[in-house]
C-alpha positions in Angstrom: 12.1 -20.1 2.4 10.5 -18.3 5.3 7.6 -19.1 7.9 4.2 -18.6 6.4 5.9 -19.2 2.3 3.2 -20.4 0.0 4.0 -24.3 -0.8 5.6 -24.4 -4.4 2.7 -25.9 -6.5 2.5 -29.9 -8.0 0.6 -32.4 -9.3 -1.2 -35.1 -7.5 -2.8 -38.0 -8.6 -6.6 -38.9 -8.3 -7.5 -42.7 -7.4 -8.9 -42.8 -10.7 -5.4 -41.5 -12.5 -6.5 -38.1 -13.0 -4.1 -35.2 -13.0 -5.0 -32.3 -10.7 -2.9 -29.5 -9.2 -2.6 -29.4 -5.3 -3.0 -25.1 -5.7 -6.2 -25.8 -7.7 -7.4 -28.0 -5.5 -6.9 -25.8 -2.4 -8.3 -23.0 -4.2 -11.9 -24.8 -5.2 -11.7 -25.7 -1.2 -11.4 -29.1 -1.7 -10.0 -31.7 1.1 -7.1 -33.0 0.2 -5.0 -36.2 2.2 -1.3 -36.4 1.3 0.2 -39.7 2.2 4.1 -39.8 2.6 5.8 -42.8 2.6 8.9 -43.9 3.9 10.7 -47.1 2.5 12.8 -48.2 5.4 14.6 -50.9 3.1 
C-alpha cells in the first residue's frame, strides 16, 4: 500500500443493527465515527 491508497471497503454496523458499507456511506457524504478499541487485558 501507498500514501493516498483508497481504504479497502467493509461493513459497519448501525446502532440499530443495520448493515451498511463504509464506501457507501462515504459516497452518499454521510458522517461517519469509527470507534477502535483496545482491550488492554
Amino acid at each position: 500500500m501507498q500514501y493516498g491508497d483508497a481504504a479497502p471497503d467493509f461493513m459497519l454496523q448501525t446502532l440499530e443493527g443495520q448493515p451498511v458499507s463504509l464506501y457507501q456511506s462515504l459516497q452518499d457524504h454521510r458522517s461517519v465515527l469509527l470507534i477502535f478499541l483496545r482491550h488492554l487485558g
